[in-house]
Each structure stands twice: as C-alpha cells, then as structure tokens.
N, C-alpha and C positions, 0 to 999 in steps of 0.2 A: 606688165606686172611690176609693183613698186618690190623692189627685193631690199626693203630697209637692212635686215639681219638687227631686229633689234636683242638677242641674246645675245650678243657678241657686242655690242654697246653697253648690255648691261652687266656683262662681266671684266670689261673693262674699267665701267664706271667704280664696279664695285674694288678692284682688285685696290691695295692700298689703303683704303677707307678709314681703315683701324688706327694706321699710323700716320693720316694723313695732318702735315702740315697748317693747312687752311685753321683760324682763329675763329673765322666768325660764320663758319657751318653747325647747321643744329647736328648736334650727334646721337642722337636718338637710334640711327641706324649705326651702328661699328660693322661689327663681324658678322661677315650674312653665313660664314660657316655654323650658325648655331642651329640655322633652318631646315628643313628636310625639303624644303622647294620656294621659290622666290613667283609672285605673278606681278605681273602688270599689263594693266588694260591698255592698249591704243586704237582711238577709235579716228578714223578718217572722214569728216562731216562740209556741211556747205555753211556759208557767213551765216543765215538764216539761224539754224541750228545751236551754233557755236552762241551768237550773240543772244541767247534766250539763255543759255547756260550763264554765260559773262553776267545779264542782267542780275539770275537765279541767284547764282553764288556769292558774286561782285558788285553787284549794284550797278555793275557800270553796261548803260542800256545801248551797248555795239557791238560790231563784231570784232573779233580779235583774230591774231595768228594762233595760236598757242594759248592751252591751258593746263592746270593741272590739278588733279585733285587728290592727296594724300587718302588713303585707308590705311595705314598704320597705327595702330593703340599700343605701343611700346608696353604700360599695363598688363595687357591682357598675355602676354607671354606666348603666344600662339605658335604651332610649329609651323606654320606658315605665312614668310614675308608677303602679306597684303601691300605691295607699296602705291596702288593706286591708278589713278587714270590719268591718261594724257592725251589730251583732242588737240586736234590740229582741225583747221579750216581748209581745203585744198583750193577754194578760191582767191583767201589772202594769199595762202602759199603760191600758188601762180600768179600771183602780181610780184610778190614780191621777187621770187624766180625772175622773173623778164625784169626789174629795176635792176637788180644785181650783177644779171649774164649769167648767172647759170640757171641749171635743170631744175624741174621739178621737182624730181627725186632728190637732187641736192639739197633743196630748200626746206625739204619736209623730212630728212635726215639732221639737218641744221635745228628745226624744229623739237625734233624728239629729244636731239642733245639736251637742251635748254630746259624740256617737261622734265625730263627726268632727274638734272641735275635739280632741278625744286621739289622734285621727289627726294632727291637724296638729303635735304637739308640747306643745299644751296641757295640764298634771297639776295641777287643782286641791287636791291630795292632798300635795302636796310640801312645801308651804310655804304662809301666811298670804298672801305676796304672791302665791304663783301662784294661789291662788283667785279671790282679786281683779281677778287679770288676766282669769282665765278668765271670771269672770262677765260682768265689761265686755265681755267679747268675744261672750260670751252672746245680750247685752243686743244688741251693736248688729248681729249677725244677723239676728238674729228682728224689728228694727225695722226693717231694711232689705229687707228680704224681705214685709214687712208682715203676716208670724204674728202671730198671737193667741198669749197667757202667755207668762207670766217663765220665767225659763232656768231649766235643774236647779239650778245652786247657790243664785239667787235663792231658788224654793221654799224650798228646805230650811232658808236662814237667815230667813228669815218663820216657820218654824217653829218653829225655837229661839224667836224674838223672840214669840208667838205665846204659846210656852209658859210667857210672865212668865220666863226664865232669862236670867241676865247673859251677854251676848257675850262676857263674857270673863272669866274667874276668876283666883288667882292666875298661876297658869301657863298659862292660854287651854284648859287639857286637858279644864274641863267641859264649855265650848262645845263642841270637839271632839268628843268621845262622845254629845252628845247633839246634832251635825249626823248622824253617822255612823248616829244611832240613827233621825233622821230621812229618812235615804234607804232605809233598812232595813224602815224600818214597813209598806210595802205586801207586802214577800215573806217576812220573815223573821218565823217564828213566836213563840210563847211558850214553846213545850213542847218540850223536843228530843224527847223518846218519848212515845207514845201505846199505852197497852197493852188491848188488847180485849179482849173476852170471844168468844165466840161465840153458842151456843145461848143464845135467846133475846133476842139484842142485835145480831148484825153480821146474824144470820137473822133472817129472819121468820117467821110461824107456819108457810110453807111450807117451814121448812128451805130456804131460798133467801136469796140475798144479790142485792138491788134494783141496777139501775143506778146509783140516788143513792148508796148507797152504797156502790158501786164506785168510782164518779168523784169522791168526797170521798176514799178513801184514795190515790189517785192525785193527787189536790191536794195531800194532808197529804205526801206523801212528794217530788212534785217543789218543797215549800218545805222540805226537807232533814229534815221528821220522819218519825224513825224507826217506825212502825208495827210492832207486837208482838204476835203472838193467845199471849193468855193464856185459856188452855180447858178445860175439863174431858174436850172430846175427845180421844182417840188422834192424834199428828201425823198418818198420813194420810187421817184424817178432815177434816180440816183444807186438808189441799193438794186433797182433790177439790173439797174447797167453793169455794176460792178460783181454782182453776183454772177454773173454769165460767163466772167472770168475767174471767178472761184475768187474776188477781192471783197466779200459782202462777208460781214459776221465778224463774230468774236474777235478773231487772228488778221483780219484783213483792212482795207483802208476805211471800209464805213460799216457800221450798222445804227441801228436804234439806240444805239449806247456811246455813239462816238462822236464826236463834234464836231462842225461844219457850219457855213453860209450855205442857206440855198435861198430861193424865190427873191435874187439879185439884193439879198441881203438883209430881205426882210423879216427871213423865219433866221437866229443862229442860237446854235445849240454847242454848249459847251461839255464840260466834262459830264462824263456819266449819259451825255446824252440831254443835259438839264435844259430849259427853253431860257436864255438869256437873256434874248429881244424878239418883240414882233410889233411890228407897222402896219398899220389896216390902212387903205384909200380913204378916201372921202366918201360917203354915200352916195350924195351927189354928185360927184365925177361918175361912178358905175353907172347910175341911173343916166345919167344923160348920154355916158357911153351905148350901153344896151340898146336907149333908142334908135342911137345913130347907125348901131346893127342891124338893128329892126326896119328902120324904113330903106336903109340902102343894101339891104343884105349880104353886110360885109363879117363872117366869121368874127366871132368874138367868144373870147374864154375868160372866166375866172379864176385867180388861182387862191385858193382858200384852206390854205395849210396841207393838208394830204388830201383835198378832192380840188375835184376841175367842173364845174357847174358855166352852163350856156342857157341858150332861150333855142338852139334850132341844133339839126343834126346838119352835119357839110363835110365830106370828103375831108375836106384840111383839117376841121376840128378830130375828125378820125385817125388821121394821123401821129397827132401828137401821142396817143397810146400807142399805136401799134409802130410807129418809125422810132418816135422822141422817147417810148416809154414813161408817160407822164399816165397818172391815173385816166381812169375812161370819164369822159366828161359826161357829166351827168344833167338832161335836158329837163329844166324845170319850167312850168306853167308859165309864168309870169317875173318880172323884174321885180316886182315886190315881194315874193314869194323867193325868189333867188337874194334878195337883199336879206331877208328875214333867215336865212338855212342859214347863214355863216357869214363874219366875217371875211373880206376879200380884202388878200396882201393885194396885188397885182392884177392887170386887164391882157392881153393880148391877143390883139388883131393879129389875122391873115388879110393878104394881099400880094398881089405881080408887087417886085419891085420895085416898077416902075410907079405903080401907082401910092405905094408907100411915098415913095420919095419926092412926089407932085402933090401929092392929095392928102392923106391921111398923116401923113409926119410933120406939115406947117398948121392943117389946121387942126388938132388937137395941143399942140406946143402954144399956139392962139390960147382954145379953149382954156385952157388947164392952166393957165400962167397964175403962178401962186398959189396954186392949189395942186398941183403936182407936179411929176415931170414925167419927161418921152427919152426911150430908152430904145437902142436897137440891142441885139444880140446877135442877129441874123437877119441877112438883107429881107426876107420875105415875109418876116413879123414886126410888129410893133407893141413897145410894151408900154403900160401906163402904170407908175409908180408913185408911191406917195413923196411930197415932195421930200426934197433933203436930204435921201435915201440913197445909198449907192451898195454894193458888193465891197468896194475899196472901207463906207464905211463898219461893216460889219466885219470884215476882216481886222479892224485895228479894233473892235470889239471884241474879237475874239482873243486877240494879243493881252489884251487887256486881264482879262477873265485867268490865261495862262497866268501872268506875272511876265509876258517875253516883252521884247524888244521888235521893231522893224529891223534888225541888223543880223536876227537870227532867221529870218527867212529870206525864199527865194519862191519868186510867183511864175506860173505861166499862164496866157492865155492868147486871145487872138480877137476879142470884139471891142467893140468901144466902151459895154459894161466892165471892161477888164481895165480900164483905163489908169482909173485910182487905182486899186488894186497892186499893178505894177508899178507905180509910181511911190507907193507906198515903201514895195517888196525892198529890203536891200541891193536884190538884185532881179531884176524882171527883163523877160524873155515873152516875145512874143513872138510868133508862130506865123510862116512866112505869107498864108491863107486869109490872115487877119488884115484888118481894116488900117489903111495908112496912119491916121491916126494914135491907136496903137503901138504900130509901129516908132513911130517917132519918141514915145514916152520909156521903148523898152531899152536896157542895157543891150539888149540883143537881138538878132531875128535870128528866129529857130527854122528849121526846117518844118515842111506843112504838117497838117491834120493825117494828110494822106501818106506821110512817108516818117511816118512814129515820131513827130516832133517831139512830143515828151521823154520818151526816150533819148532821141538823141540829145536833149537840153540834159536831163538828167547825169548823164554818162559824162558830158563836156563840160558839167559846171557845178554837179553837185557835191564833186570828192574830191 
C-alpha cells in the first residue's frame, strides 16, 4: 500500500503561505484558514493514460511524470478550497525510481511534492528565480515531512551538473534545453515514427502477433510514437492481424483512418486514411503470368487493393486467408474477365523453395525485365511488382506527405522487401529470422519473429 500521507503534505505546504518569502509564487492561494475544508484529487495512472491527458491539456503528445491541473476560481469565493488534480504516472515513476536508487513510494511522494507546489502557485518554468524558489520549497517539504530524495528540480539539475555541462551558457538557454531535456528522458522518446514490417517481423511463425509485442506497441505509442505498418500485406490484412490484439480502430496502431504502406508499397494511405499512391502492374505481365499458372499449375494470386482474385482454388491459395489473413481470394472464370474486375497492384506465386529459387525467381526476373520487378518477402512466395516500386519507396512517401524527415524514424523488418526501407530508416533493425541480406543493411540484428523481436528492438532503441 502506497501510505503517501498526502494531508500532512498539504498542511505543511500550506502552513506559512500567508507570509511566505517567495516573489515569484502566484498568490491567489494565502490563507487557507478562510475555508471550511481544502480537496485535492490524486489520481495514480499508466504512461498511456497520463500522455492522452499531457496531449488533452498540453499539447504535448507524451507521456510524462507528473501533472497538475488547478480548480481554483479565486472569484468565485467558494467555501471550499478546490485546489485541483494531481496525476502522476506510476510507470515513469518507476523508472525514474530505479535511475535514482530509491523507492517507488519515494519517487511518487517526490512527485506529489512537485503537483502540488504548481497547485500552490509555484512555476519553476517561468523564470531562473522561480525555480529556485520552487526547489527550496522542494527541499524543505520532503525534509519536513521526513521523505527520502531530492525534489524534481533538484534531480534534473544534478543532471545537467552530472552531464559535465555549464549551468549556464551565454544566455542560460543550454542549460535550459538540456534541464528540459532532463525531465524528458524517462518518457520522451528518440524516434517520432516507428515503421514496421509485418510478415515475418510483428508475426510470428504462427502468423500471430505475441502479447510482448502488443504491449511494446502500446508503450511506443502512449510515449507519443507514431507506429506505422509498412507491409507487403493488403490493409485489411493487416487491421484483422492487429485487431486480435485489441491494436485495430480508433486508439490503436491501424484502422481505415490511419496511414500506412501496404501491398510492398503500392497502396500508401496517409493522414485520415486519404489514398496517396497506388501502382497498378502492367496488364500484360498479369496476363502472361496467369497463363504461366494455368499451364503449369503453379498458385497464383492477385492483389487488387482489398480483394485477392485467382483463376483455380489450391490449398496455398487458402491459406493466405485463413494463416496470412489476407482477404479470401476470389476464383474468377477467366483472365480476361479477372483483368477486366480490378486493377492488380501485385502477383504472387506459391512454390517449395526450392523451386522458387531454381525455376520461377530467374525466369520471371527474365520475363519481366523492364517491365517489372521480382520480390521475395518469404522464401516460399514470389511476388511480381510494378517496376520501380519498393515499400522503402512508399515509406519516404509517406515521410513526405507527414512534413518528417528519415532522422525521425526507426524501421524494423526481416525480408529483402524491407531492405530500402531500413536503409532509408535513421536507424533500422533487422530481425535475426530475416534474410542475410537484410541483415547487412540494418544498424542492428534484433532478436527473431519468434522471440518478440519487436519488442525487444523497441524497449533497446526506442527510448
């Protein structure tokens, strides 16, 4: 049980008020003997929660340690001190707890000091000297109350001090930036976007996405990073994947409304969910594909924005619904009549690997030279793309459409479609399952598909 004793805090804070010293405290609050009873709210919440608040109030889209929100109308004469709310996050609070060496309870004691002195009129944010006031004030809280650790502003300028930097530069503004950047550190990330891959990287061998790696994108996104599935899948292949873990809709990493690469770059949807780019095949490549389906009876799919259209039914082609969650391919009469129903982003063949890698991967790269290109994502498919086309380019489409940079993200993936991509990312991670290739391009190797790579990249490089 957290035994904060926050009335013995706040009768302490209060005791003095009237004749207190301090210049640059709003005094709006004096004498709290005028009231017949004093409230204040403290609420105990997760980064999630906190940083929807931060965004709400603050504009500023992260999570934080500490907040506080005044209900006082000094006006209104009220006989009762409304002084307001004070949240705290208990998962910055536990980081910051373990940076410091002491307790939890310490830290979220350390915390309330801080809300409530902003309740009382205290803004160390104002001015050099209100800092100073507020810290002394800090100080003799938590000493009189007999808490363990220094106050927030203490920390932060041990930090500075800490970091070998001058308290004070010519105009005081490096300190500054680099206090600001020290109360920052525990929530505030390094990447504003994170763009993903899927198959093979957010899944696992089971075409399934792990609790770990649920609850790491759910971290990335309640510290204001943007999460982005960049895929070779069809979008609602995608939102069924992510739905299963409760990350589809409104609040979550994708829906109908949120932007993304999918179909390896060929469908990207920006803000709102708007269509930004799309890349059709050649006709004639599909046509000449299908036949090549048709007389050697090699699985073939088209991928044509949210449907999956074939010429036969096959075990593999079933798959892709029921394992990959891609739409249910839909068996049409004829090639001309599958030509005629839709535009086709994409082709992909099934095949043994063996036989991709001998047979169907040289002589379509043959076929198609100049008029498309041959894509793996997985050793047992093959894809046929329009030429020029990559995921890598769609993602810098996407950058584009933001206003962002390649400096504000960080990629992960594992196939050779992912190649650009990370090469692109700032920082890119590739995933230990993935193709050597890959590998070679990424700042990193992650741990596999199988053992919540995303996760653990997340946790290791995002914050």
């Amino acid at each position: 049980m957290l035994r904060i004793n926050v009335p013995m805090a706040m009768k302490l804070a209060f005791d003095g008020l009237k004749d207190s010293p301090y210049k640059t405290r709003n005094t709006s609050i004096d004498d709290v003997g005028g009231f017949e009873s004093v409230e204040l709210s403290l609420l105990i919440c997760n980064d999630e929660f906190i940083r929807k608040l931060n965004k709400e109030w603050r504009d500023e889209d992260h999570a934080t340690d500490v907040l506080s929100m005044s209900q006082h109308i000094p006006e209104l004469k009220l006989p009762i001190l409304m002084l307001g709310d004070v949240v705290i996050s208990v998962e910055t609070a536990a980081r910051q707890a373990e940076e410091r060496g002491h307790t939890l309870l310490d830290e979220i004691r350390v915390l309330l000091i801080h809300g409530l002195l902003h309740l009382l009129g205290f803004d160390h944010e104002i001015s050099d000297d209100a800092e100073i006031e507020m810290e002394r004030e800090e100080e003799l809280l938590l000493k009189s109350l007999g808490w363990k650790g220094k106050g927030l502003i203490q920390c932060a300028n041990d930090a500075v001090t800490n970091d070998s930097l001058p308290v004070e530069s010519s105009d005081g503004q490096q300190a500054k930036e680099r206090k600001k950047e020290r109360y920052l550190r525990f929530y505030k990330p390094k990447f504003k976007y994170i763009f993903c891959d899927m198959d093979g990287t957010l899944l696992n061998s089971k075409s399934l996405i792990s609790p770990t790696n649920a609850e790491a994108l759910r971290e990335a996104m309640s510290r204001g990073v943007q999460v982005v599935i960049a895929t070779g899948k069809a979008r609602p292949a995608a939102i069924t994947a992510l739905r299963m873990v409760d990350l589809a809709g409104k609040d979550g990493v994708i829906s109908e409304y949120s932007p993304g690469v999918f179909l390896q770059g060929l469908l990207v949807y920006g803000r709102q969910g708007r269509e930004i780019c799309r890349r059709n095949l050649d006709p004639d490549v599909c046509r000449e594909a299908f036949m090549y389906s048709l007389e050697r009876k090699v699985p073939l799919v088209a991928f044509c924005q949210d449907r999956t259209l074939t010429l036969f039914d096959h075990p593999l082609i079933n798959s892709l619904h029921e394992i990959y969650h891609e739409p249910k391919a839909e068996v049409m009469p004829s090639i001309e009549q599958l030509l005629a129903s839709a535009d086709v982003q994409k082709l992909l063949f099934f095949d043994t690997v063996e036989n991709i890698a001998t047979t169907l991967r040289p002589y379509w790269f043959e076929a198609t030279k100049g008029r498309a290109g041959v894509i793996q994502a997985m050793p047992d498919m093959l894809e046929i793309i329009p030429a020029g086309t990559s995921k890598g380019n769609g993602v810098r489409m996407l950058l584009d459409h933001f206003g962002a940079t390649a400096d504000e993200v960080m990629a992960i993936g594992d196939g050779e479609n992912d190649i650009e991509m990370l090469e692109l990312a700032s920082f890119g991670v590739a995933l230990s399952n993935g193709s050597e290739q890959t590998k070679a391009v990424a700042n990193v190797i992650g741990a596999s598909n199988d053992e919540d790579g995303v996760a653990d990249a997340i946790y290791r490089y995002a914050f």
